[in-house]
Each structure stands twice: as C-alpha cells, then as structure tokens.
C-alpha angles and dihedrals in degrees: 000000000000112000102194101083115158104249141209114229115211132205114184124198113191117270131262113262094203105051100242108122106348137052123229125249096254090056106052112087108188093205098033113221082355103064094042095042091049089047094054099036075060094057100043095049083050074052096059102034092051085054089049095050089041083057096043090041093058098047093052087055101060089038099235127112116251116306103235086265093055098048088051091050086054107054086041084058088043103058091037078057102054093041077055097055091060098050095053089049089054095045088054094053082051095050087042086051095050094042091052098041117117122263111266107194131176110170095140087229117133097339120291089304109169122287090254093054098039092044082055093061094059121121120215095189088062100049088053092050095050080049092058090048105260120150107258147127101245082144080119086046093050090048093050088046087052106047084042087061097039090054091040095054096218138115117253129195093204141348122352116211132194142242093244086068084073100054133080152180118286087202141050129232147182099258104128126081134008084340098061091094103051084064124078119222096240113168106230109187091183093053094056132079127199115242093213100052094034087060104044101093095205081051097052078052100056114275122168103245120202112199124190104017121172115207128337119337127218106187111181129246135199106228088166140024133212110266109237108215135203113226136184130226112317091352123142130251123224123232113233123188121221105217129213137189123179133250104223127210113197113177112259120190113232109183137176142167141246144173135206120187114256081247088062102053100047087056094090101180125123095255093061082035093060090039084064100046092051102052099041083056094047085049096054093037103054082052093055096047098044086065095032092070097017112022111134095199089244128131101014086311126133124254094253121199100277088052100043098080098270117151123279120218115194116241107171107088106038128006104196137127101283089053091055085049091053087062094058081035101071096035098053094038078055089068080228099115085116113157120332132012134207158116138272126191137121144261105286087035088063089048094046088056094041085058109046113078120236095234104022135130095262086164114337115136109242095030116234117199122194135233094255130033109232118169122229079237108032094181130031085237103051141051124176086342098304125112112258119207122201122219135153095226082092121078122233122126133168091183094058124100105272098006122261131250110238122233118220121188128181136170150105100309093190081086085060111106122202122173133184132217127173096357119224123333120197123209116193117205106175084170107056107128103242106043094037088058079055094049087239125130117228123222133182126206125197131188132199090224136171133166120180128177104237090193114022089191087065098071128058125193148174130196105179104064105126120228101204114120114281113244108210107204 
C-alpha cells in the first residue's frame, strides 16, 4: 500500500446560516447524486437484511423451518437484495468517477491557470471576513473551497482550503506597484515551501511524513532477522524465521485557539494575509512536535519518542564530551543509525552546551583545565557533527522555579513517523464572550494527526540534564 499520497488540506470555517455566500453543512454532497443515492441504497439493503434475520430469528425460535409465507418472504427479500447489490456496486463506480474527475474551474481570475497555481492564489482572510458578513467577493474563494472538497471526498461545514494556501514563494520579486505587469504569473512548484512542514521542527529533521491517510495504518516492522550460519561440508542448515509486527497510525484530533482583532481581518492584503498563514501553521506545528517527541499516548495523544522505548542516557552527574558520544553511540551499535541524524533540544540547551568546555574539568577533583578551550557545541547549529535544531516544544528552564530539567533527543528522524487525516479544519466564533467584549474574533483549528516511532533503537534521549550555568572551580 503506498503512504505518500498528495493531500488537500482543508480549513473549514463554519457555514452561513442564512444562505448568502456560503452553503450549510446538510446541503453540501461531496460526490453530488453519488454520494445521496449510495447512502440511501445502503440503508435500504440494512433494511432488508435486518427483515430476513427477524424471520429466521423467529423460526429458530420456535424451533421449527420457514411456514410457506415466510419462505416466500424470504425469497422475495432475497432477490430485492441481490438486484440491490447491483445497484450499490454501480453507485460506488459513479462516486469513484466524480471523485476522480479533473478539476473544471472558471473563476475569470487570472485567466483558466492551472488548479495549483490558482489554489495558490486563495485567500483565507477573505473567506473569514465574508463569513462574518462583510461585503466582499470571496465568489473565487467559494469555487476553490468547492472543487477542494469535491477532490478530498469528504464532507465540509464551511470553506475547504488547499494545500497550496500554505506555500509560499522562496524569493522575492518586484511584483507590486507600477512594476506587477512587466512580470509574468509562472508556477513554480521548486520555488515554493510549504509553511506547515517548514514549521514543524521533527519535520525540518527528517521525519517521514505521511500525507493523505484514510482509516487506521499498519506499516510493518522487522523486530527479527533471519541468523546466517557457517557449515561444513553436507551439513544442514538451519532454518531460521525473520519476525515482524506492525507500527500502527490511527488519526488523533489536536486542536487550539486564536484570535485576530476585527482591524486586522478586514485588512485583506498579502502582508496580514501571510501573518495568518504563519501563525495558523506555528500553532499546529508546536502541537505536533510537543507529542512527537513527548507525547505519553494518554489521553487520545499520541506515544511520542521518549515514550516509545528509545534509549535513555543519564545526565544528571557529569555533561562532557564522552557523555554526548554515548548518545551517537547507542544509536549506531544499534545498528539503528538509519537516514538522517540529528539533535533536537532547546534554547538554553543550546547555551548550556555552548558554555561547558569539552575537556574541562566539569567535576574532576582536582580540576584540570586544558590548553584550548574548546566547547562541548561550538556552534548553535551544530553538536558531535550532526545538525541541532532549537524548539520550544522541549522543557528545560533555569528561570523556573525551581528550575527545569532539559530534554535532548537525538536520533535518525527519518523512523519518525507523522501522518495526516482531515487536514485542518477551521471553526470561526466571532461571538464568543470574551473575544467579542475585545472586538477579536475567535477561531479554533483542528488537525487528524498521528506520529509513531518505526524503530525505537534508533532514537536516544535524555531529560535530566540541568540548564543552570556551569561554575568552573
């Protein structure tokens, strides 16, 4: 079964009530007659079976076989149920057909692109403030929404967005002002990046993202491998048996909460539209990297790496250079160094490493300082010759009280696992209490979300490495 499927994201704001811009939820149908006439060719043939069991059920009962009316009830059940059958099966190639038709857009804006580039051009500010009521032509905005929907098959309360919403240009170009015509609208798909994944710190690592997923995943895993033997002359070889188990992804919701001023949202210019985008996708992000690394599986959260059986290296009497190594160690004599490598850790992590000296004394009595200072992280970048990557998803603290232990993980993030559902749905309250006596609107994203560790061995981690200042005697 492949797992990298190109996905849709979609963002829902809640639907119009009053039928002005957008529909409500009972009267979208992602697959049009399709989708209705197998729903109800489904009911009707639960109908039937559940008529044929009540007269079987009765008979056995009684303990006696079918009375001449019942036997003919039944074959009359019997042949409504295959013709059925036929029918469901036919309503399901049509649904298959309209879910898999191209995309047919006429917007009129900016010509009939191609649906990546002119998905692209969506704005999601607008679409909020046409949900809130204010006057303006979001009619490019409804037909992106619907064709999202219609290519995702599944139902939607408000507006679907794509995935191109979250990408944007690596460069900048002249393309305001007196200068916008001289340059021609080309899609570029390598000169984009997508906001989500660029946030997402075990993604910028490495992680093995799995995009589009329907229902639960089992992905195998190797637990044991076949034992190669060395044999003499007519000897036998004995049969040994690789075993395998599988690492399963079921969909999880994360959600969280914002708010933007009413000021800000009327301002529909691609500055407050960027501000939106950006922090819809760090909002998202941090949650998935919080349980990515920590999650406890509680709770409906997912088994994050710390949980998931990954090696534990002890902190808490000595931080040098051979304890850093024991980290690459275990994972390497695991045989688990599999991909790419690198740390994780946040900021006054990184400071804490930038301050202790790699052969100092660091608690040796009597201390014993060396010729050069060099620094177990010599650049904030950069630990044992792996990339290390700062977020504040990891604990560690010296201004708590009392201060907080710091959690390090490093490892080969390509076993990291991360899937995606639904996407992200967005829900729009411009009435909650609080927000509405501050003139903000309030608006809630939520996110089908799963991370699993394929190969535990491959991950090493520490959570009691202190992050007070180093005194060197």
């Amino acid at each position: 079964m492949p797992f990298l499927v190109k996905s849709l994201s979609i963002l829902t704001v809640s639907a119009r009530r009053d039928g002005a811009l957008f529909p409500n939820a009972g009267d979208v149908r992602l697959d049009g007659v399709a989708s209705m006439r197998l729903h109800e060719l489904q009911e009707k043939r639960a109908g039937i079976v559940a008529d044929m069991r009540g007269i079987n059920e009765k008979a056995e009962a009684e303990k006696r076989d079918y009375s001449a009316d019942e036997d003919t009830t039944h074959k009359s059940l019997k042949t409504e149920l295959a013709g059925l059958d036929k029918q469901i099966e036919r309503a399901r190639d049509l649904q298959e057909a309209e879910r898999s038709a191209p995309a047919i857009l006429h917007s009129g804006r900016h010509g009939d692109g191609s649906y990546e580039q002119r998905a692209g051009q969506f704005s999601l500010v607008k679409a909020i403030n046409a949900r809130l009521g204010d006057p303006v032509d979001a009619a490019f905005e409804r037909e992106i929404s619907q064709e999202v929907a219609r290519r995702s098959g599944r139902k939607f309360s408000g507006i679907a967005v794509p995935d191109e919403y979250f990408r944007i240009e690596k460069r900048t170009l002249l393309t305001s002002g007196d200068a916008a015509s001289l340059y021609p609208e080309t899609h570029r798909g390598d000169l984009f990046i997508d906001l989500l994944r660029s946030a997402i710190v075990t993604g910028r690592l490495g992680a093995t993202i799995l995009d589009g997923l329907v229902g639960d995943q089992d992905i195998p895993r190797q637990t044991k491998s076949s034992v190669a033997a060395w044999l003499s002359e007519d000897a036998a070889l004995t049969e040994t048996d690789p075993d395998f188990d599988d690492v399963v992804l079921s969909p999880k919701t994360v959600g969280s909460m914002t708010s933007y001023s009413r000021r800000t949202l009327i301002n529909s210019v691609p500055s407050i539209e960027n501000i939106v985008r950006r922090d819809l996708a760090a909002v998202i992000a941090n949650a998935i990297d919080l349980q990515a690394m920590l999650g406890n599986g509680s709770g409906n959260t997912p088994t994050g790496i710390v949980n998931a059986g990954a090696t534990e290296i002890d902190l808490s009497v000595r931080i040098n250079w051979e304890t850093i190594l024991a980290f690459i160690a275990s994972v390497e004599h695991a045989d688990a160094a599999i991909g790419s490598l690198g740390w994780a850790m946040n900021a006054w992590s990184v400071r804490k490493l930038r301050s202790v000296l790699k052969d100092g004394p660091n608690g040796d009595s009597p201390p014993v300082y060396p010729a050069h200072h060099d620094f177990l992280m010599e650049a904030p970048n950069m630990l044992a010759g792996y990339p290390a990557v700062t977020t504040s998803a990891l604990p560690g603290n010296p201004n708590d009280s009392p201060a907080t232990l710091a959690t390090i993980i490093f490892g080969a993030w390509s076993q990291l696992l991360v899937g995606y559902w639904s996407s992200t749905d967005i829900l729009v309250n411009p009435f909650e209490t609080a927000a509405y006596a501050r003139g903000r609107v309030l608006i809630r994203a939520m996110r089908d979300v799963d991370v699993a560790v394929r190969h535990p061995a491959s991950f090493a981690f520490t959570n009691n490495m202190a992050v007070t200042p180093f005194v060197y005697p």
